[in-house]
C-alpha positions as CSV (number, residue, x, y, z in Angstrom):
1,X,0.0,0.0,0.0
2,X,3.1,2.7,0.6
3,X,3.8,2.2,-3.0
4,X,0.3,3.0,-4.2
5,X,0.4,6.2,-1.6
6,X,3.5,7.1,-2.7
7,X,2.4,7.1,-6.6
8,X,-0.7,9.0,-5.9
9,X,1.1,11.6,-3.9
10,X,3.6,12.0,-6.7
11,X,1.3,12.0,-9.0
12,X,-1.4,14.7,-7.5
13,X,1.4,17.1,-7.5
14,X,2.0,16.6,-11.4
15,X,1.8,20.0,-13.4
16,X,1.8,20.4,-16.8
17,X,-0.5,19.1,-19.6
18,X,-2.0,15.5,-19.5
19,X,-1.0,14.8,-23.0
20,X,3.0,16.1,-21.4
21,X,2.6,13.2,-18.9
22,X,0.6,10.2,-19.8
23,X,3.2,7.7,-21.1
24,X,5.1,8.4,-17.8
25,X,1.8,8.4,-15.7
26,X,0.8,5.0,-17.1
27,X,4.5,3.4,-17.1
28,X,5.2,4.0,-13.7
29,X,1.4,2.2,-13.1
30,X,2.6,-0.2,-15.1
31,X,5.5,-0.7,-12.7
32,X,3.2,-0.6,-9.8
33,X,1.1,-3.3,-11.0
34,X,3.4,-5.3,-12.0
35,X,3.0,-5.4,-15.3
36,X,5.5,-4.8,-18.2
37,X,5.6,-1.2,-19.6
38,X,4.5,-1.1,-23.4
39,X,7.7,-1.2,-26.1
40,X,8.5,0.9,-28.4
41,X,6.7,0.9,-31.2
42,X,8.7,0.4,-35.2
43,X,7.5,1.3,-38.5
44,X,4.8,-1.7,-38.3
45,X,3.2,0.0,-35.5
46,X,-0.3,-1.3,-36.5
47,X,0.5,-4.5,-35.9
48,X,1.9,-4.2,-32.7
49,X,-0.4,-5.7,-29.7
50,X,0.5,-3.2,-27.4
51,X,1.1,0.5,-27.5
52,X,1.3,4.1,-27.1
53,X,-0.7,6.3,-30.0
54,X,-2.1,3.1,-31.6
55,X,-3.8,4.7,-34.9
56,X,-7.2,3.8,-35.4
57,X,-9.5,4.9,-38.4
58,X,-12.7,7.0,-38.1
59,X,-15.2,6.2,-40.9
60,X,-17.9,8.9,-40.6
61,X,-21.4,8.7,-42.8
62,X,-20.0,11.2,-44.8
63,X,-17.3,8.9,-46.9
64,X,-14.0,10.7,-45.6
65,X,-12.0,9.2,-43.3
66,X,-10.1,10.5,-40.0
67,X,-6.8,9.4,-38.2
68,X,-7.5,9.3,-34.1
69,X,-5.5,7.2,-31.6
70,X,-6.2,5.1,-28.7
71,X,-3.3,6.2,-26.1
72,X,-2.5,3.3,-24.9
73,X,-3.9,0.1,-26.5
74,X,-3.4,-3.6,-25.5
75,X,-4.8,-6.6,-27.7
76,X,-7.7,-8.8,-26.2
77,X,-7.4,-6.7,-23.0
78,X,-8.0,-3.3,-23.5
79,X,-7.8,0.2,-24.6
80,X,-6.7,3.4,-22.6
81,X,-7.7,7.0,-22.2
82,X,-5.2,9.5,-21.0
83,X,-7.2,11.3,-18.4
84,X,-5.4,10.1,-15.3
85,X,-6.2,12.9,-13.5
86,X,-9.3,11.8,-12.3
87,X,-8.1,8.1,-11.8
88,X,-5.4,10.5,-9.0
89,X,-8.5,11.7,-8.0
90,X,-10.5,9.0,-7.0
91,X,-7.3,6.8,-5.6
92,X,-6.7,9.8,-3.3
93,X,-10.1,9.9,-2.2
94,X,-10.4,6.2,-1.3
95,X,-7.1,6.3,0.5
96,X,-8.6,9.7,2.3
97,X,-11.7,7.8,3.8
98,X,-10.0,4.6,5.5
């Protein structure tokens, strides 16, 4: 539990943009978890089961099509927003009321 307390205190003191920290947000989770930290990704990027700024493509009604990407994507397990913000919220909050 120190761990966890120590990453949400770190982490509720984080400035800057969410887009400047996610990958760092979400490794260091990674770490805490236990789980390995995505790789880096190569010039066959679509094919890789799990990474950063996976590129998906938007088909709207309208015929054209539009890049977005998932920020962090895992195959068969799943996919990632970058709002950890409020994931620091809630953790702190939880920890707060025991």
């Amino acid at each position: 539990m120190a761990d966890a307390e120590a990453f949400i205190a770190y982490w509720s003191e984080a400035g800057g943009t969410e887009r400047s920290n996610y990958t760092r947000f979400l490794d260091n989770l990674c770490k805490l978890i236990g789980v390995d930290v995505p790789g880096r990704s190569s010039d066959a990027a679509r094919r890789t089961d799990y990474e950063y700024e996976r590129q998906v493509i938007r088909h709207p009604r309208d015929g054209t099509t539009t890049p977005n990407y998932i920020n962090l994507y895992r195959r068969g397990c799943f996919v990632l927003d970058k709002y950890y913000r409020i994931f620091i919220r809630l953790a702190a909050r939880k920890i707060n009321t025991k």
